[in-house]
C-alpha positions in Angstrom: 94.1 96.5 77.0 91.1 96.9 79.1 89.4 100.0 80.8 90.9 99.4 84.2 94.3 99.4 83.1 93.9 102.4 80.9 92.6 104.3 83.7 95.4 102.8 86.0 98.0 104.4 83.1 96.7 107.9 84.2 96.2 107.6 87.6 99.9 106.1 88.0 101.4 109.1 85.7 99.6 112.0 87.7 100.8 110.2 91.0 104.2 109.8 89.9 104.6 113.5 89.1 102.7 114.4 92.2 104.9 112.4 94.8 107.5 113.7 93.0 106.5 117.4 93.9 106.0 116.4 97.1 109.4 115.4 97.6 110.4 118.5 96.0 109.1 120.0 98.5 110.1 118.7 101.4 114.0 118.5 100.0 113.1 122.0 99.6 111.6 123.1 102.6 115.3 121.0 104.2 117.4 122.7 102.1 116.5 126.1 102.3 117.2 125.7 106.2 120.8 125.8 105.1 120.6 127.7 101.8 117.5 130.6 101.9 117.5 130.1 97.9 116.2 126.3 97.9 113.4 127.7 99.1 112.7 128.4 95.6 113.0 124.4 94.8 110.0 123.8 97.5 107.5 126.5 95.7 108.3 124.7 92.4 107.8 121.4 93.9 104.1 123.0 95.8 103.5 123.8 92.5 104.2 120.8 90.5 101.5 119.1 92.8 99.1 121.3 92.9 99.0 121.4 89.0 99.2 117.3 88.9 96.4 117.5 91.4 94.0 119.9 89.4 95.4 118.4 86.5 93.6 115.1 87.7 90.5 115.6 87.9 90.4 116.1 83.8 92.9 114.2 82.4 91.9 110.6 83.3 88.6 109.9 81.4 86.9 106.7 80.5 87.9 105.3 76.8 84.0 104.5 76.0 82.1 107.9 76.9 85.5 110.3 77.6 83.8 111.6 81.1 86.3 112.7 83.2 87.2 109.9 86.1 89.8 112.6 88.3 87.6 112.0 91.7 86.8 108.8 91.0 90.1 107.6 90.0 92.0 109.4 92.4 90.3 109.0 95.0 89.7 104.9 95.2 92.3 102.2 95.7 95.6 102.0 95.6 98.2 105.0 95.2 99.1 103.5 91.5 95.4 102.4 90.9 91.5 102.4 91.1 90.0 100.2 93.5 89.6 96.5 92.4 85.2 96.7 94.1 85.1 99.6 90.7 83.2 97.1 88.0 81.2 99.8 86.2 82.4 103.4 84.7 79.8 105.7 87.2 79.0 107.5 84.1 78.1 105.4 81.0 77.8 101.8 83.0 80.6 100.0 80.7 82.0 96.8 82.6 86.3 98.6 83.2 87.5 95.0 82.9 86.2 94.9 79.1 88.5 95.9 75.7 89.3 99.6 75.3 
């Protein structure tokens, strides 16, 4: 298992759980249009990705120095993972497409 795909494991979990707040919300946000007490399920789901989001920015770090990659990752490439132009970790230079 290489770098990349370690940091791709993170970045895909924190997304997961933050599109899935996301469409709490909005369900929510529908829901409570009929029902005033969903409105309840879109503040959880606000919440959920707002925690996922700020959760981010720590909880992805590079196996070789453990420096946080949240921006980095989060914010390059795909929605599931870092951008394939990403060689180096910004932080200790390691190549991401070598062993863990």
């Amino acid at each position: 298992m290489n770098v990349r795909s370690v940091i791709n494991k993170g970045k895909r979990r924190i997304s997961l759980v933050a599109y899935l707040g996301v469409a709490l919300f909005f369900v929510g946000i529908l829901l409570s249009l009929i029902n005033r007490d969903m409105f309840t399920l879109a503040l959880i789901g606000f919440c959920l990705t707002l925690v996922a989001m700020v959760y981010a920015f720590f909880a992805i770090p590079c196996p070789r120095c453990r420096t946080a990659w949240g921006y980095v990752a989060m914010y390059s490439g795909g929605l599931f993972s870092i951008s394939k132009k990403i060689k180096f970790c910004p932080y200790c230079g390691v190549d991401i497409d070598s062993d863990a």
